[in-house]
C-alpha positions in Angstrom: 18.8 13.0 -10.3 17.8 14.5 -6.8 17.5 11.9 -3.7 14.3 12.2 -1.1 14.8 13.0 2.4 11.5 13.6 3.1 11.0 13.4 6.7 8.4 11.1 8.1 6.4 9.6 4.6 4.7 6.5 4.8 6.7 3.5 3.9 4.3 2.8 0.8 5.3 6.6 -0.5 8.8 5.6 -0.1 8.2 1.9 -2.1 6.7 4.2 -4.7 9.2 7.2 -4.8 12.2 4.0 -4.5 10.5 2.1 -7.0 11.0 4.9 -9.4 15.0 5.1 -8.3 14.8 8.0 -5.9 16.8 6.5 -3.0 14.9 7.9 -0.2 17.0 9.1 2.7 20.8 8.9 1.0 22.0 12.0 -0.2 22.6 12.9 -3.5 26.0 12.5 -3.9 26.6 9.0 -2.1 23.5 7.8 -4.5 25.1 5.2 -6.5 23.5 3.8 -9.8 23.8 0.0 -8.8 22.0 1.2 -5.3 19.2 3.0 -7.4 18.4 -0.3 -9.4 18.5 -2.6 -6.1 16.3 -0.1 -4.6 13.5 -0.2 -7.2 14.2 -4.1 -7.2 13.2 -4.2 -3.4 10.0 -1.6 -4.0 8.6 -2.9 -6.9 8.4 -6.9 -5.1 7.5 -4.9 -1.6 4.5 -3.1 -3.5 3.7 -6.6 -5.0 3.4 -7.9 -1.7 1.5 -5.3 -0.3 -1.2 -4.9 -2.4 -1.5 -7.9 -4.6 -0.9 -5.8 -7.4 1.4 -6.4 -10.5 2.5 -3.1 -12.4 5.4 -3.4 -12.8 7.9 -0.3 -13.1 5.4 1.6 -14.3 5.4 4.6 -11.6 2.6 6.6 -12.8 0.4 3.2 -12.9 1.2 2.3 -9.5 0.7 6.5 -8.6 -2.9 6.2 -9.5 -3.5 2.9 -8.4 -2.4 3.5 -4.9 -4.6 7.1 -5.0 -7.4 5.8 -6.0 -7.6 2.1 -4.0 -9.9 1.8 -0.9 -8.0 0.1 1.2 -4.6 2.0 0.5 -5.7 5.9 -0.3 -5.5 6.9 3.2 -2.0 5.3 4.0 -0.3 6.4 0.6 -1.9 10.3 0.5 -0.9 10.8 3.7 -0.3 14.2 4.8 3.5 13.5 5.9 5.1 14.3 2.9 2.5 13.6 0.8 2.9 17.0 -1.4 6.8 16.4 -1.9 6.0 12.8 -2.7 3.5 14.0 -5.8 6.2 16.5 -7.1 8.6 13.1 -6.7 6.5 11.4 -8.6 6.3 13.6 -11.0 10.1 14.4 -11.2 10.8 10.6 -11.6 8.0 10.0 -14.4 9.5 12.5 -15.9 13.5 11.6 -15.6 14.9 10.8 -18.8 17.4 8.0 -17.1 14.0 6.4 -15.6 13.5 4.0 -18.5 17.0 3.0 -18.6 17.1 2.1 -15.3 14.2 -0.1 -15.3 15.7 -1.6 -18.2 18.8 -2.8 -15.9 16.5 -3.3 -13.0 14.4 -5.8 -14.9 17.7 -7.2 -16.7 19.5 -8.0 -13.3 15.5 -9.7 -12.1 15.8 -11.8 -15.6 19.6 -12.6 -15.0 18.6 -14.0 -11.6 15.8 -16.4 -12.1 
């Protein structure tokens, strides 16, 4: 699985593309799997907080949510990496290890409480 250095995105792109495990700004090949997970812990309560909303770890949920919402379209289809944030999206809906790791993120979020 690829990491996103994307440049200047919006810090909700980067909750979404983190919330998904992408690990915005660490290369590749420091990325490590317990990072991923504590990532998409700390995105998924960040995008709670921001908007309110409750999806969960469901990236393509939160995707369309965050496109079509008044008050945050304009911030999360940003032009600053907005088109390598879609093919992100995409990408991470699409990784196979995606459900696993929300699987252990939600695990370690159970074990806690």
């Amino acid at each position: 699985m690829r990491t996103y250095g994307l440049g200047r995105i919006r810090s909700l792109q980067m909750y979404v593309l983190n919330l998904g495990g992408a690990l915005c700004g660490v290369p590749g090949d420091m990325a490590k799997e317990e990072d991923r997970i504590d990532a998409m812990r700390k995105a998924l309560l960040s995008l709670q907080e921001l908007t309110g909303q409750d999806f969960g770890y469901d990236l393509e949920k939160w995707h369309h949510f965050l496109q079509s919402s008044d008050e945050f379209k304009n911030n999360y289809t940003n032009r600053y990496g907005w088109t390598a944030v879609c093919v992100g999206i995409k990408e991470l809906i699409a990784d196979k290890d995606h459900s696993r790791r929300v699987e252990l993120a939600q695990q370690t979020m159970d074990e806690e409480m």
